[in-house]
C-alpha positions in Angstrom: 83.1 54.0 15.2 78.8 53.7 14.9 79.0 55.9 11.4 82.3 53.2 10.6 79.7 50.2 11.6 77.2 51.3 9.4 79.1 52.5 6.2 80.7 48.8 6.4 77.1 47.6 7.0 75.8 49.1 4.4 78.3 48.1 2.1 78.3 44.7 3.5 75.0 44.4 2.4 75.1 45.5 -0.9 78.1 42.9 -1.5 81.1 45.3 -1.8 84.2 43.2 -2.4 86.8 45.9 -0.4 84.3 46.2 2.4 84.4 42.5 2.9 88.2 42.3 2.8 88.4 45.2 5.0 86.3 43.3 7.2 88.5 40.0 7.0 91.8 42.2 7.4 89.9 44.0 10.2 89.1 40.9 12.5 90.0 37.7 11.5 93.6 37.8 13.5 91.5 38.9 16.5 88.7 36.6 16.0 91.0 33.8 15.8 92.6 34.8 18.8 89.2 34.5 20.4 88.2 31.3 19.4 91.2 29.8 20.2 90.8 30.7 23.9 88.2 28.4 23.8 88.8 25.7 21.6 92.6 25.5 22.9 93.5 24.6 19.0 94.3 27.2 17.1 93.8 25.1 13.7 90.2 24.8 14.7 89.7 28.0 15.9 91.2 29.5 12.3 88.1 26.6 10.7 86.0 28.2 12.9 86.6 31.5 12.1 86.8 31.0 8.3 83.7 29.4 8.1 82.0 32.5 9.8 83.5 34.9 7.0 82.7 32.2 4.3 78.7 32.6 5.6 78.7 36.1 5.4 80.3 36.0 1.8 77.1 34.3 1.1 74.4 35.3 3.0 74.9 38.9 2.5 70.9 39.7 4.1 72.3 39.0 7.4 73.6 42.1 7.6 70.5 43.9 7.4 69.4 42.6 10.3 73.1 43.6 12.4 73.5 46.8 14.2 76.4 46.1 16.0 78.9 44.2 13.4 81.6 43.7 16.1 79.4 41.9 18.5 77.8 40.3 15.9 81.0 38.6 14.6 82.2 37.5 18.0 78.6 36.2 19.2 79.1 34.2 16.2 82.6 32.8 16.9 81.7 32.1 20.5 78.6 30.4 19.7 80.8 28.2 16.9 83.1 27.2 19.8 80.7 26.3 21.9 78.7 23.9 19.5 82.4 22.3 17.8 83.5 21.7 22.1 79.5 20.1 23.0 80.1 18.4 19.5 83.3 17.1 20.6 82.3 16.4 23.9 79.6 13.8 22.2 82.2 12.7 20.0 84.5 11.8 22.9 81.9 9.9 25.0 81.1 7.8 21.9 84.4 6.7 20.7 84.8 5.9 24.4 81.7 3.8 24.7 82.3 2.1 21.2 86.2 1.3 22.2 84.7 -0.3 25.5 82.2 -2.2 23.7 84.8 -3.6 21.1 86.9 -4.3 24.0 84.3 -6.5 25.9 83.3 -8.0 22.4 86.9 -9.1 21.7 87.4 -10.5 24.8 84.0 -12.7 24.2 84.9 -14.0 21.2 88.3 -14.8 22.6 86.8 -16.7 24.7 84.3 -18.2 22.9 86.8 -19.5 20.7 89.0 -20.6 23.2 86.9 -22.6 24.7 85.6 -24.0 21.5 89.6 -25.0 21.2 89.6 -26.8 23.9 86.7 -28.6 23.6 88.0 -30.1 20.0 91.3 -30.7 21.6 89.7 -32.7 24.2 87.3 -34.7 21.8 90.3 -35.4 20.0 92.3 -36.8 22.8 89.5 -39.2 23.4 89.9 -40.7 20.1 93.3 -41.3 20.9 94.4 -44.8 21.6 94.1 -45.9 25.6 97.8 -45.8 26.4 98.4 -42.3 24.1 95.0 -40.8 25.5 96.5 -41.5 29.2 99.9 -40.2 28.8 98.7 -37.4 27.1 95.9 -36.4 29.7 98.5 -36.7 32.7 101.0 -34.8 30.4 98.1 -31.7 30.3 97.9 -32.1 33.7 101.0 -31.1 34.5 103.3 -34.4 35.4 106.9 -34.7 33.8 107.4 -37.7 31.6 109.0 -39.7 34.0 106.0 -39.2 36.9 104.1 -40.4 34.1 106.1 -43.4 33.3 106.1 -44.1 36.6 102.6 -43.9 37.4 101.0 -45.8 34.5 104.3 -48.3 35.0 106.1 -47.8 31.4 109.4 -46.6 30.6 110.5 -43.3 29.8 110.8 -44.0 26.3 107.6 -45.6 26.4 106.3 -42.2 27.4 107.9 -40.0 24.9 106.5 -42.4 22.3 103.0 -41.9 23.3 103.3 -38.4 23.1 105.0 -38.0 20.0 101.8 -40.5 18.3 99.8 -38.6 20.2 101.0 -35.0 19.1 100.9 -36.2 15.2 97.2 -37.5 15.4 96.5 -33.9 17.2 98.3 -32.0 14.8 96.6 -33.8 11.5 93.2 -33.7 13.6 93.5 -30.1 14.4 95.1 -28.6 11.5 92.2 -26.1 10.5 91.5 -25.7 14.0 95.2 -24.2 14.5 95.0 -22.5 10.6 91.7 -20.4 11.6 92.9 -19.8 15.6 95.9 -18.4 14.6 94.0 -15.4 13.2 92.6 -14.6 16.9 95.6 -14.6 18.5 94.5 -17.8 20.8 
């Protein structure tokens, strides 16, 4: 095998075309085999692989420096794994971190917004007539038309009247308001 090393060393070196395919029909199965034990993808481990043969097609002065070609190649593939798993490792933590941050961000600006909502809606209520602006600030606070009726003294119908005036003014008032919330989900 040492005499094997160095004739496909040597030949390596000085660019032989069959010594290079002999090398790639010699390993590459096995080397991908490899790599795939540690990168647990075998798509990825055949990248990594194929990118190791594609350097050598290029840089063939790294085989002067070899002695032992088998080592070399699967120093090489384990080293690839290692950097592509840290790399993904980095990869992971930031997607992570950025999906967090967007997360907080959105929920912000929700907010933000939402309250800017209700602070338009409320300023608008206050513009409302007396009678409209009560029935409609007991009808946010939860009461049923007739608790409202009967604690401002009106009718029902009296009520429902108020509330209809009341939710036209709002809905002209508010229009953009609604048009540009609507994209934000609030």
């Amino acid at each position: 095998m040492p005499d094997e090393n160095n004739n496909w060393l040597e030949n390596l070196a000085k660019g032989d075309r069959d010594a290079f395919r002999s090398l790639f029909e010699n390993y590459y199965s096995s080397l991908v085999f490899f790599a795939e034990y540690y990168v647990r993808d075998q798509e990825k481990a055949k990248d990594i692989v194929q990118e190791l043969f594609l350097r050598l097609s290029d840089q063939k002065d790294i085989f002067d420096s070899v002695t032992n070609l088998k080592s070399y190649l699967y120093t090489t593939v384990k080293n690839s794994c290692i950097k592509l798993l840290k790399h993904e490792k980095v990869k992971d933590r930031y997607s992570s971190y950025v999906l967090t941050t967007l997360t907080v961000e959105d929920k912000f600006w929700n907010k933000v917004l939402e309250e800017e909502a209700y602070r338009i809606l409320y300023k608008s209520i206050d513009k409302l007539p007396p009678q409209t602006k009560a029935v409609y600030q007991l009808s946010m606070s939860g009461f049923k038309n007739q608790e409202i009726a009967d604690k401002l003294g009106i009718s029902l119908e009296t009520v429902k009247t108020h509330k209809q005036i009341g939710k036209k003014y709002l809905q002209k008032y508010m229009k953009d308001l609604f048009f540009i919330l609507s994209f934000f989900n609030i």
